[in-house]
C-alpha positions in Angstrom: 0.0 0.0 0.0 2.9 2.4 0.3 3.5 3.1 -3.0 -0.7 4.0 -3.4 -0.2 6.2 -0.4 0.7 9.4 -3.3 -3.0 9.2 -4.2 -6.1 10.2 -0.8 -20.7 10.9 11.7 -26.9 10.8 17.7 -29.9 10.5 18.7 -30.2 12.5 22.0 -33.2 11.3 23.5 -35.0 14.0 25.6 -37.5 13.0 28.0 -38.9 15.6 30.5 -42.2 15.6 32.3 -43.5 15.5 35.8 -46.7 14.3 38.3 -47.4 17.7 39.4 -49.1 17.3 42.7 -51.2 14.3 44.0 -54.4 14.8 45.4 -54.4 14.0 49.4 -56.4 10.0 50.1 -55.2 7.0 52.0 -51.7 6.1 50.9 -51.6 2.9 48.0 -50.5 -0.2 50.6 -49.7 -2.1 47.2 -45.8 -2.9 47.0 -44.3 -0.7 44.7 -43.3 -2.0 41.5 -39.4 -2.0 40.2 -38.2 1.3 39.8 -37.4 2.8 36.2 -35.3 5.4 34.7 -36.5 7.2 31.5 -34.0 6.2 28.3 -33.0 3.0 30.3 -34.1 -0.1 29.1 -35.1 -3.0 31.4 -32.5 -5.5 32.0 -33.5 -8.5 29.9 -35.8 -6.5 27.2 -32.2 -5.0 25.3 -31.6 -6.2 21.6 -28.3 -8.3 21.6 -25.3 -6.2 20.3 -24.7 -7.1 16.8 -21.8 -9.5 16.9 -18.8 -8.6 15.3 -16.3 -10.3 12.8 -12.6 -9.9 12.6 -12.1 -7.6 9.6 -8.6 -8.4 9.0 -9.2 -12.4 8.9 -12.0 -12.1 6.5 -9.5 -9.6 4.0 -6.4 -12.0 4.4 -8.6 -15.6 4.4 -10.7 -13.6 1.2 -9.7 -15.5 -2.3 -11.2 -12.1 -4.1 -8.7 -9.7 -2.5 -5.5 -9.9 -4.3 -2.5 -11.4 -2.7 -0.9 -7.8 -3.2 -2.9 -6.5 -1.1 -2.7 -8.8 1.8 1.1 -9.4 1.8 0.7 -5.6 2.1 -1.9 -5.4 4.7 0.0 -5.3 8.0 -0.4 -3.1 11.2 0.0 0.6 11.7 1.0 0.5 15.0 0.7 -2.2 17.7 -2.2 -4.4 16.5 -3.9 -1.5 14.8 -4.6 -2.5 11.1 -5.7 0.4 9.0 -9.4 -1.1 8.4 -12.7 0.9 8.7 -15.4 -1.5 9.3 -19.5 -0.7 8.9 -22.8 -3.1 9.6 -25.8 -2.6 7.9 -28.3 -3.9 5.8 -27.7 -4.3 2.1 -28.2 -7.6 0.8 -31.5 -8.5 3.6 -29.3 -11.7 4.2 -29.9 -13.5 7.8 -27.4 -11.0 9.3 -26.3 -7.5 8.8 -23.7 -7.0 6.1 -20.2 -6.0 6.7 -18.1 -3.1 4.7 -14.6 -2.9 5.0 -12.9 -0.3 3.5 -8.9 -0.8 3.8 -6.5 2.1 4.1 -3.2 3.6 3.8 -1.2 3.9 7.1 0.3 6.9 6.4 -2.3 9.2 4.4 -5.5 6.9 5.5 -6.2 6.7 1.8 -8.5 3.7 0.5 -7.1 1.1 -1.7 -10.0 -1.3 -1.5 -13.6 -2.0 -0.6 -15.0 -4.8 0.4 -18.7 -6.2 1.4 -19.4 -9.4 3.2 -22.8 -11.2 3.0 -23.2 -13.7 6.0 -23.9 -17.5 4.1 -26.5 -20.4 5.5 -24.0 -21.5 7.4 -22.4 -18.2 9.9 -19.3 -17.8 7.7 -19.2 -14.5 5.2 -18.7 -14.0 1.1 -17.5 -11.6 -0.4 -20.0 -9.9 -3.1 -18.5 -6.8 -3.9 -14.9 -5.8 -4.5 -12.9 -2.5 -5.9 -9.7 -2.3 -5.3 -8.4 0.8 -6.5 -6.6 4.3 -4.8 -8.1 6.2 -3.0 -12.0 4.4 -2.7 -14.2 4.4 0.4 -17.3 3.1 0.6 -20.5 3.3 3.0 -24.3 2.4 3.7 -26.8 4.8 3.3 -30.4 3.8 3.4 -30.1 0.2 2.1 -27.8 1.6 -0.6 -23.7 1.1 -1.1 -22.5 3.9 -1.9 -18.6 3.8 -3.2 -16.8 7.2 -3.7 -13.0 7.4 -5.3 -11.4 10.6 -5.2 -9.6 11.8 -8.4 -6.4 13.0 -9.4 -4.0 14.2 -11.9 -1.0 14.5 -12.3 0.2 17.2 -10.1 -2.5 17.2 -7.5 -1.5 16.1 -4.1 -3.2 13.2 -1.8 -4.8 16.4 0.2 -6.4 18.1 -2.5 -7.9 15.7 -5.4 -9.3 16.9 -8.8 -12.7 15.5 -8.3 -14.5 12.8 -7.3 -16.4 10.0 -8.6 -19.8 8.3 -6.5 -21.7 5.5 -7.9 -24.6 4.0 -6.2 -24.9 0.4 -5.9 -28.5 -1.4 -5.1 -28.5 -5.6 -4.3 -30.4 -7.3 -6.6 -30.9 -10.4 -8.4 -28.3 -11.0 -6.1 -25.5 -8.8 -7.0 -24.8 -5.1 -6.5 -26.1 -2.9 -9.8 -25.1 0.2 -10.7 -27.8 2.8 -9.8 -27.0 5.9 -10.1 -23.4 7.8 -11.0 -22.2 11.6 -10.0 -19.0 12.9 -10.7 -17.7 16.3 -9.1 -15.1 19.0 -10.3 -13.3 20.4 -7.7 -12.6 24.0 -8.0 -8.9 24.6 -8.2 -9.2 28.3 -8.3 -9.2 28.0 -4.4 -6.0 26.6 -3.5 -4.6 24.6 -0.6 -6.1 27.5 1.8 -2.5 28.8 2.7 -1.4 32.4 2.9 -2.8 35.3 4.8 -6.8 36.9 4.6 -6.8 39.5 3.0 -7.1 42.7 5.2 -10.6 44.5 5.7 -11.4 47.5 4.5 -12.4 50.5 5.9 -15.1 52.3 3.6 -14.2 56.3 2.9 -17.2 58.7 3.0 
């Protein structure tokens, strides 16, 4: 991956409310029920958390992702592999679906994207691939959605050219192309360096 590294989001529940006052009568001699906090849920009534899978086996034990990429594939520092990993529904298989984008170390660039589809039998398959600088991709609303930043020649990782996003919808099983957008970057801007300019105080 070193020699790609040139190319490069809460629900706050708010719960307020109150009894007021009670009227005055003979005090309830029922026992009082368990206690409960608004926005916790009762123990025992919680979804399971979604189980998670180790990202970096399914890359390196994937047949799909090319062996230049997984004698490449090693930690940034300590155990820390340079793996994004999201859950979510895309192919309404008997688990959520897994995207793993995998990065540079150095410029957390993407050089591939992968999705996982749980099989029959627990273990995952890979159904989409794209390995290619500087991708990412992510779930929105049942959708994979797979961006890849642009460059040309002299453009740095920091500041590409453009962009590309295509849209990707399961069906028949497979992912189809659904919809494609491709954005200019304006290079009039710059990198942002070099001092504001300085106001100017109108004359009268």
């Amino acid at each position: 991956m070193a020699g790609l590294a040139a190319l490069a989001l809460f629900c706050a529940g708010c719960s307020t409310g109150g009894t007021g006052t009670r009227d005055a009568g003979p005090a309830d001699a029922r026992p009082a029920g368990p206690a409960t906090v608004p926005g916790v849920v009762p123990a025992g009534s919680a979804k399971p958390a979604q189980p998670r899978v180790d990202a970096v086996r399914l890359v390196e034990s994937d047949p799909k992702v090319s062996r230049r990429f997984k004698d490449d594939l090693k930690p940034c520092t300590g155990d820390e592999y340079p793996i994004d990993t999201s859950y979510g529904t895309l192919t309404d298989g008997p688990a959520p679906d897994v995207v793993v984008n995998v990065m540079t170390c150095g410029d957390s660039v993407g050089v591939g994207t992968y999705v996982y589809r749980q099989r029959e039998d627990g273990s995952y398959g890979n159904v989409f691939a794209a390995e290619t600088p500087a991708v990412y991709g992510t779930i929105d609303r049942g959708d994979l959605v797979v961006t890849t930043q642009v460059y040309e020649s002299k453009d740095s990782v920091a500041y590409p050219s453009g962009e590309d996003i295509v849209t990707y919808r399961w069906t028949a099983d497979r992912f189809a192309e659904t919809d494609r957008v491709h954005n200019d970057f304006n290079r009039a801007v710059g990198n942002g360096e070099g001092p504001l300019p300085v106001p100017q105080t109108a004359k009268n």
